[in-house]
C-alpha positions as CSV (number, residue, x, y, z in Angstrom):
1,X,115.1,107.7,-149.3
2,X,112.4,106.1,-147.1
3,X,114.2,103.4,-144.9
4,X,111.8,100.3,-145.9
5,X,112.6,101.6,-149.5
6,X,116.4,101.9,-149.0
7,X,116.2,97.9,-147.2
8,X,114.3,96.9,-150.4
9,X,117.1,97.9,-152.7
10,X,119.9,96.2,-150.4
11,X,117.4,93.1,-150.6
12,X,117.5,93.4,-154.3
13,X,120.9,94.0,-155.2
14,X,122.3,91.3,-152.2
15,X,120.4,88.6,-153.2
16,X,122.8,86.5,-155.7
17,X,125.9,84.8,-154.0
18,X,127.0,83.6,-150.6
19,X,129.2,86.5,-149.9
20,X,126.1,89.2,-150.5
21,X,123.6,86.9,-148.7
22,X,126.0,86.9,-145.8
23,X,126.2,90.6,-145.7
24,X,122.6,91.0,-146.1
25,X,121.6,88.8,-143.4
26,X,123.4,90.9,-141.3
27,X,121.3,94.1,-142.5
28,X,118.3,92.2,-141.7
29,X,119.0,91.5,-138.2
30,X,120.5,95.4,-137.5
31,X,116.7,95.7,-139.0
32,X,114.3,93.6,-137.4
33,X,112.9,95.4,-134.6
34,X,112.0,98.4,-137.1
35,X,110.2,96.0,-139.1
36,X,108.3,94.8,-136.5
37,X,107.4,98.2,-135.8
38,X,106.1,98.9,-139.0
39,X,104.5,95.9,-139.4
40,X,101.1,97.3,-141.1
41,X,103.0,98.9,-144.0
42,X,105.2,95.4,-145.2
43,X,102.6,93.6,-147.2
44,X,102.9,95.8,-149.9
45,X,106.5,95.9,-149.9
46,X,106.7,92.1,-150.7
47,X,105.6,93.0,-154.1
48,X,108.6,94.6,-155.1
49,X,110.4,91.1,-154.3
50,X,110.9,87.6,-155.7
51,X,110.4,85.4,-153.4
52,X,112.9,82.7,-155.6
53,X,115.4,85.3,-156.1
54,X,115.2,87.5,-152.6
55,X,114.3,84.7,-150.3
56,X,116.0,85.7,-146.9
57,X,114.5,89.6,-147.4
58,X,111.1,87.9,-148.2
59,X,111.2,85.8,-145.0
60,X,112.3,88.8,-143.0
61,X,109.8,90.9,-144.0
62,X,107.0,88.6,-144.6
63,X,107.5,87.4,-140.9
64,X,107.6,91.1,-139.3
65,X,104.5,91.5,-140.9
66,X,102.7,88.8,-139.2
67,X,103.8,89.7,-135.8
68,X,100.5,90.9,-134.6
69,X,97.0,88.8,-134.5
70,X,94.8,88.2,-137.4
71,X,91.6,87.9,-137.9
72,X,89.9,85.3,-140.4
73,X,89.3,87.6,-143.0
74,X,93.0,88.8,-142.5
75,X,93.8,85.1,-142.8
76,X,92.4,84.9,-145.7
77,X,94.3,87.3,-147.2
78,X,98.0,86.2,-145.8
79,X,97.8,82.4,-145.9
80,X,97.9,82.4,-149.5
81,X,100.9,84.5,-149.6
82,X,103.0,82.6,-146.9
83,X,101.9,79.2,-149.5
84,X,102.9,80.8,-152.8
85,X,106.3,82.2,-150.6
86,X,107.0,78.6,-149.1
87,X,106.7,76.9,-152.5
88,X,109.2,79.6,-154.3
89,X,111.9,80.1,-151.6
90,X,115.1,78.7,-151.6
91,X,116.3,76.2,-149.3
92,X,119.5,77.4,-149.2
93,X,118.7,81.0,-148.1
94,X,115.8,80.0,-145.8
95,X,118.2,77.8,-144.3
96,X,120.4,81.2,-143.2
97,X,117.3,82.3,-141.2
98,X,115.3,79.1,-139.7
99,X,114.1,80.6,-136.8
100,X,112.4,82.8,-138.9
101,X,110.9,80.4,-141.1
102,X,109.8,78.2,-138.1
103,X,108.0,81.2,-137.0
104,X,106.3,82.0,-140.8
105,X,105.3,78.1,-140.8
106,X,103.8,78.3,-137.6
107,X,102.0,80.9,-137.9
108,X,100.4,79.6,-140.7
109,X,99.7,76.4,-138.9
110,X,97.6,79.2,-136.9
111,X,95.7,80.7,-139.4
112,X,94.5,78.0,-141.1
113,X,93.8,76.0,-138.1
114,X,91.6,79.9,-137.0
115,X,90.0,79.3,-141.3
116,X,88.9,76.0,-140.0
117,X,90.5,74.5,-143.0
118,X,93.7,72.5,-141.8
119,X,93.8,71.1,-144.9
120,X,95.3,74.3,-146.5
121,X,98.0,73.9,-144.8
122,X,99.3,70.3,-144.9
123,X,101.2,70.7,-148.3
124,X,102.6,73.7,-147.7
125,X,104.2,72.4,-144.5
126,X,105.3,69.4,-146.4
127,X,107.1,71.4,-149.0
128,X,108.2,74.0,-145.7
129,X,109.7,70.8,-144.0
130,X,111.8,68.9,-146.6
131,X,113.2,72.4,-147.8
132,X,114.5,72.8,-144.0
133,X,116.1,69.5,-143.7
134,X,119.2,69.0,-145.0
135,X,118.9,65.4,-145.1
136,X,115.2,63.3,-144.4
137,X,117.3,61.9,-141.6
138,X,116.9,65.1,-139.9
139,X,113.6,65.9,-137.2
140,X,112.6,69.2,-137.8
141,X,110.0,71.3,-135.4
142,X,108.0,71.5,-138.8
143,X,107.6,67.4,-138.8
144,X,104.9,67.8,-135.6
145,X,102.8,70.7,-137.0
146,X,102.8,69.2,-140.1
147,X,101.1,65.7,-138.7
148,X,98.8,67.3,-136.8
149,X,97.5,69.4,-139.5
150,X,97.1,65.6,-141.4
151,X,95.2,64.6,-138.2
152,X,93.2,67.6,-137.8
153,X,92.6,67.2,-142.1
154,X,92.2,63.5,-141.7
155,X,95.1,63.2,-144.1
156,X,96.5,59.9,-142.5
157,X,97.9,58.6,-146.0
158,X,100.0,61.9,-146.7
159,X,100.8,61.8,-142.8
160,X,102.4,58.2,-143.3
161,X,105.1,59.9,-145.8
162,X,107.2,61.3,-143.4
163,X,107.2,58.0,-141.1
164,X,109.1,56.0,-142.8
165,X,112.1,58.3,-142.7
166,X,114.8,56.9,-140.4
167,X,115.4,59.7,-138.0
168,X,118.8,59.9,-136.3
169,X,119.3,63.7,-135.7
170,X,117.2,65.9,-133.3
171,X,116.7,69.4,-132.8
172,X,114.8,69.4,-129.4
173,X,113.4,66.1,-127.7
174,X,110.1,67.7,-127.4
175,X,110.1,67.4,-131.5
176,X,110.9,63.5,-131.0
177,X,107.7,63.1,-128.3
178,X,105.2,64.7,-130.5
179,X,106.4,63.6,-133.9
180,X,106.1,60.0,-132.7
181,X,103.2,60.9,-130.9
182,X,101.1,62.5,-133.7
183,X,102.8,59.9,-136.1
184,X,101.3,56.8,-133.5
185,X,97.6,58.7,-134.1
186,X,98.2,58.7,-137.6
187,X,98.9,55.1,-138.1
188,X,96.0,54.2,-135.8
189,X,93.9,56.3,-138.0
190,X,95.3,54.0,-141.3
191,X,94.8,51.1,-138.5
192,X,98.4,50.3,-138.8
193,X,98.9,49.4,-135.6
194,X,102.0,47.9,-135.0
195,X,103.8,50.6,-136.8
196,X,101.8,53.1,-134.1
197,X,102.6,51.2,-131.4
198,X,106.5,51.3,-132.4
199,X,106.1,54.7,-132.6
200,X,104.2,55.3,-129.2
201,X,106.9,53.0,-127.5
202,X,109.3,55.3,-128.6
203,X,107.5,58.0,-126.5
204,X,107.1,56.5,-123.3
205,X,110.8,54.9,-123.4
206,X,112.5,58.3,-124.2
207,X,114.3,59.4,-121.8
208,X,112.2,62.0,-119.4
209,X,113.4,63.5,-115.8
210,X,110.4,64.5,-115.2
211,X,106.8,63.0,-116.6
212,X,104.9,65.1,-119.5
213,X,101.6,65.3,-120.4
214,X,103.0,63.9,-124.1
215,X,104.3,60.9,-122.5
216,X,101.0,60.0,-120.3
217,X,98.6,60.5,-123.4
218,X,100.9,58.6,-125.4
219,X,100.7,55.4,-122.7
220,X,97.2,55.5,-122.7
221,X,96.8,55.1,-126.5
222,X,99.9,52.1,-126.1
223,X,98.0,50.4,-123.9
224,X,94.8,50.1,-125.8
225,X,97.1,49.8,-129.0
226,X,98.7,46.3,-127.6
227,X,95.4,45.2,-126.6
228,X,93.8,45.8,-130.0
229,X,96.9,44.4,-132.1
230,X,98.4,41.8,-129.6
231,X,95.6,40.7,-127.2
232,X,97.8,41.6,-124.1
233,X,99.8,44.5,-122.1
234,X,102.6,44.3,-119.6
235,X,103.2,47.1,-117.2
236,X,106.8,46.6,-117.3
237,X,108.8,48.8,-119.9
238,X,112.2,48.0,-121.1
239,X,115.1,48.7,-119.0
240,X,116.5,51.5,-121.1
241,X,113.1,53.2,-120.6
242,X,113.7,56.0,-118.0
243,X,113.2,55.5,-114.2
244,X,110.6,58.0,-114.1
245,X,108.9,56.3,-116.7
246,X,109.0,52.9,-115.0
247,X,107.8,54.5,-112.1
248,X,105.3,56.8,-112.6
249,X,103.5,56.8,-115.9
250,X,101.0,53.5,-114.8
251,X,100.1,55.8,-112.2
252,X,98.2,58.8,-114.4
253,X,97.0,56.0,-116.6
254,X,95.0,53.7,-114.2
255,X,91.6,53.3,-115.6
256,X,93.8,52.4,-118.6
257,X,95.5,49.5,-117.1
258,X,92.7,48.3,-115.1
259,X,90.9,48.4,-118.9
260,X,93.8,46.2,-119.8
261,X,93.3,43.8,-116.4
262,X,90.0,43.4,-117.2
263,X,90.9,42.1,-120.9
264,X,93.2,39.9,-119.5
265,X,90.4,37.8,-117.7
266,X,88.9,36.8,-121.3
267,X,85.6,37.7,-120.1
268,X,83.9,39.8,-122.7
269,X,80.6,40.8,-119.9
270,X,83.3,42.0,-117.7
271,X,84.9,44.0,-120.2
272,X,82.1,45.9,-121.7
273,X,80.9,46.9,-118.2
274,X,84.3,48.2,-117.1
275,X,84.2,50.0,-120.6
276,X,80.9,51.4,-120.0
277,X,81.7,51.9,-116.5
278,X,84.1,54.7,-117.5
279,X,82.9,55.8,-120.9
280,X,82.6,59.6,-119.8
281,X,86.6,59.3,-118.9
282,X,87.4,57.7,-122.0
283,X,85.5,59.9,-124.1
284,X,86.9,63.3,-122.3
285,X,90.6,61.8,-123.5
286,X,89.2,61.5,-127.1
287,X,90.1,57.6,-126.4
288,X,86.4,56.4,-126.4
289,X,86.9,54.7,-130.1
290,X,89.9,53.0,-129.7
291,X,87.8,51.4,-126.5
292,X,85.1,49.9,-128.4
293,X,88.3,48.4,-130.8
294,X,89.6,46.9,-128.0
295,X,86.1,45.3,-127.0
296,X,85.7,44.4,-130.4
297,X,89.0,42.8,-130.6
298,X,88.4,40.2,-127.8
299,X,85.3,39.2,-129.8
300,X,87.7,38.8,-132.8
301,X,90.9,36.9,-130.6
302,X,87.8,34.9,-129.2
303,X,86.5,33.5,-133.0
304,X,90.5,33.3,-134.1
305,X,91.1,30.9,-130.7
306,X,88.0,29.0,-132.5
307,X,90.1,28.3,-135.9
308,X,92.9,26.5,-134.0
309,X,90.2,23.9,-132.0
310,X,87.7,23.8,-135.0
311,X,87.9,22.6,-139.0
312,X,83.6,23.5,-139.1
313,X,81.7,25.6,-136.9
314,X,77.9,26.8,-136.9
315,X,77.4,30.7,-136.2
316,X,75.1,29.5,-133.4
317,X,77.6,27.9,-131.8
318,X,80.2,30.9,-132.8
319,X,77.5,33.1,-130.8
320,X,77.1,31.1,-128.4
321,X,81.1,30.4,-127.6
322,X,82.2,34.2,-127.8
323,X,79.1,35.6,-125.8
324,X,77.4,37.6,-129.3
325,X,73.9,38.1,-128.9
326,X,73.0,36.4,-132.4
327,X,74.2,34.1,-135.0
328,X,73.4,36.9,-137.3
329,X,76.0,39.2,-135.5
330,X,78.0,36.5,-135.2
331,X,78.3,35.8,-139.1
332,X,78.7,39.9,-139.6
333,X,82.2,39.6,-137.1
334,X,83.4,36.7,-139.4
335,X,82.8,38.2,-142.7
336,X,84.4,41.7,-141.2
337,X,87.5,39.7,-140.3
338,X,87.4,37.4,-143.6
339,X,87.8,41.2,-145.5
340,X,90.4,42.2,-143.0
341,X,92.2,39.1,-143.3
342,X,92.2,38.4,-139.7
343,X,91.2,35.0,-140.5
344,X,90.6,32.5,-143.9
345,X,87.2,31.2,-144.0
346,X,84.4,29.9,-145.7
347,X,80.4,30.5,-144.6
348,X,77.6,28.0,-146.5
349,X,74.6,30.2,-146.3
350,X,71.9,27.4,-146.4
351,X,73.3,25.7,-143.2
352,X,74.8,28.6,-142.0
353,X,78.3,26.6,-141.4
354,X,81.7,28.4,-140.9
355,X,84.6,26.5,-142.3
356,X,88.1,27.4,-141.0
357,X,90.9,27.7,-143.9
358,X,94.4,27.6,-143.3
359,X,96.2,31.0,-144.2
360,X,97.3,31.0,-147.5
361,X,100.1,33.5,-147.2
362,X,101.4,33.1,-143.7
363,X,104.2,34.5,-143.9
364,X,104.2,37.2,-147.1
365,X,101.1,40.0,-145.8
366,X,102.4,42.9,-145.2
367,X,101.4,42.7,-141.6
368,X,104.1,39.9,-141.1
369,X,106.6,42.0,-142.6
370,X,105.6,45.5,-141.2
371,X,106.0,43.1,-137.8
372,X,109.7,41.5,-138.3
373,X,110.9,45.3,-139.5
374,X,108.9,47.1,-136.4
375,X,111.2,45.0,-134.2
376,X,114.9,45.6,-136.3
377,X,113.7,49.5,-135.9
378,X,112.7,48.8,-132.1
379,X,116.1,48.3,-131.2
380,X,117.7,50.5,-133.5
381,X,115.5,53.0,-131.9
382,X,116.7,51.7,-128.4
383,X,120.8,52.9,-129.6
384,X,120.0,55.9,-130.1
385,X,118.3,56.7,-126.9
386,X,120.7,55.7,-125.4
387,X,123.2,58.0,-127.6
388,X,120.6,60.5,-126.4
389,X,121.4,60.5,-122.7
C-alpha cells in the first residue's frame, strides 16, 4: 500500500477517542518530514477526510501541503479550503497540535493579505482564535494577526470584540505588545480614545530590556492620543514602567514630544507650523492624521475653555478668540462638536449667537464610564506586569 494511502487509513480509523488521537498524533509526527516532502500530491488526499471527524490528520496534512510559496491563483484555490477546515475542526484535537494550527492560520493571514482581500480572512481567524483558547482569558499569537487583518479590512467594530476580554495568561510577550498595539489602532479607528490609550500604555509600560520598534511606534501614537483626548502629555511614565523605557523611548520619539511642547504653549499658529514643519516625518510613520486631530483638538479645548467663561457668544468672536479664519468655520467646529457631544449648545441663525448649555448627562455618557473603568483596568493591568517580571 502507498504510504500517504496507508497514513489516511490510520487517520481514519484513529480518529474517535483520546487514547487513538494520542496514538495518532504520534504517527503524524514519525510522519511529517515525508509529508513535507510530498507536499504537491496532499491536496487531494484531504478529500478522503472530514475535517470534523479527522481533525489532527487534516491539520497535519493540510499544513505540509502549504509549506512552499503560492501564488495568487494558488491562493485562490487553498484559502477557501484552510476557511471551510477552520470552521469544521475540533478544538479539542487542534488543540493536540497548535503549532501546527498557528502555522495553517498564518499562512492564511499570508495569502489573503497576497489576494489583497484581508477581509477574507478576519472571520476565519476569529473562529481559528476562540477555538484555540481554552478560556477568553487566554492571549493567543492568533489575537495579533487577527486585528491586523481588521485594520488592514477596516473592520474596527469586529476588531473591538476581542478587547474587552480580560487577559491574564500569555504565551509570549511579543503577543501582549502587538495585541495592545494593533488593539490601541483599532480603537483610534472607532475614535475611542481612552480605551486606545489604555491599551497603548500597556505597551510602553511592559516590561522591556531592551527598546522595540513595537514599543517606540506605540509611544508615538500615545503621545498624540493624550493630546487628542486629554489636552496634555507628561514625559514621565509610571514607576513600574521599565527603566529602559523611562529612559530611552522619548529619545526615538522627539519630533513627537516637541509636537506635544508645542501644544502645551496654547498657541494654535505655533502648532500648525511645527505640524507642517514636519509633515513629511509624520506622514512616513502613517501618523500624519492623527496630527491634524491633535491640531484640531486645540481648536476644540480652545471653544470648550469658552463654555466655562461665557453663557452667549457670537461666532465672530468664537473666530476671533480661537484664531479660525471665519465665523463660518467657526460655526462648522461648534456644530461638529454639538454632534460629537463635546459640548451642549445652541446657535440662533439670524444673529448668528452661540449659547452655551450645561451638559445634561454629566455623568451617564459612555465616555464618563469607559473613563472611571479605563482606570480600575489601568491598575489591574499594572499587577500583572508586575506578576510578569
Amino acid at each position: 500500500m502507498d504510504p500517504l494511502e496507508a497514513l489516511v487509513a490510520q487517520i481514519q480509523g484513529l480518529s474517535s477517542t483520546p487514547g487513538d488521537l494520542t496514538r495518532l498524533h504520534s504517527v503524524l509526527k514519525q510522519a511529517d518530514d515525508s509529508l513535507r516532502s510530498e507536499s504537491s500530491r496532499l491536496a487531494p488526499i484531504l478529500t478522503q477526510l472530514d475535517p470534523s471527524i479527522h481533525s489532527l490528520g487534516f491539520l497535519y496534512i493540510l499544513e505540509a501541503s502549504m509549506t512552499d510559496p503560492v501564488t495568487k491563483t494558488q491562493a485562490e484555490t487553498v484559502v477557501p479550503i484552510v476557511t471551510r477546515f477552520i470552521g469544521a475542526c475540533s478544538p479539542e484535537q487542534i488543540r493536540l497540535a497548535p503549532d501546527k494550527f498557528l502555522s495553517v492560520c498564518k499562512r492564511l493571514k499570508d495569502q489573503v493579505m497576497l489576494l489583497e482581500a484581508p477581509i477574507r480572512g478576519v472571520a476565519p481567524l476569529f473562529t481559528a482564535l476562540r477555538k484555540l483558547q481554552v478560556s477568553t482569558e487566554h492571549l493567543t499569537p492568533l489575537h495579533s494577526e487577527f486585528l491586523l487583518l481588521c485594520l488592514l479590512a477596516k473592520c474596527y467594530k469586529t476588531g473591538l470584540s476581542i478587547l474587552d476580554d480580560d487577559v491574564f495568561e500569555v504565551d509570549q510577550p511579543r503577543d501582549l505588545f502587538l495585541y495592545c498595539y494593533y488593539g490601541g489602532m483599532i480603537c483610534i479607528g472607532q475614535k475611542r480614545f481612552q480605551k486606545a490609550l489604555d491599551l497603548l500604555h500597556n505597551v510602553v509600560t511592559a516590561p522591556m530590556s531592551t527598546i522595540n520598534a513595537i514599543a517606540v511606534e506605540a509611544y508615538k501614537k500615545y503621545i498624540l492620543v493624550s493630546l487628542i483626548r486629554h489636552g496634555q502629555f507628561s514625559t514621565s511614565l509610571p514607576k513600574y514602567s521599565s527603566s529602559t523605557a523611562q529612559r530611552n523611548l522619548k529619545n526615538f520619539c522627539q519630533p513627537y514630544v516637541e509636537l506635544a511642547n508645542s501644544y502645551g504653549t496654547g498657541q494654535i499658529e505655533e502648532l500648525e507650523a511645527y505640524a507642517r514643519a514636519n509633515a513629511e516625518k509624520f506622514e512616513s510613520d502613517n501618523n500624519l492624521g492623527l496630527v491634524n486631530q491633535v491640531v484640531s483638538s486645540m481648536y476644540k479645548r480652545n471653544i470648550q475653555r469658552l463654555t466655562q467663561t461665557y453663557l452667549t457668544l457670537s461666532l465672530h468672536d468664537i473666530a476671533s478668540t480661537v484664531q479660525l479664519n471665519s465665523p463660518k468655520e467657526a460655526e462648522m467646529h461648534v456644530l461638529q462638536m454639538i454632534q460629537d457631544g463635546e459640548i451642549y449648545a445652541t446657535i440662533n441663525q439670524k444673529d448668528g449667537m452661540v449659547r452655551f448649555l450645561e451638559d445634561p448627562e454629566q455623568y451617564k455618557t459612555c465616555e464618563m464610564i469607559e473613563h472611571i473603568d479605563s482606570s480600575i483596568q489601568r491598575y489591574a493591568f499594572g499587577i500583572f506586569y508586575i506578576k510578569l517580571i
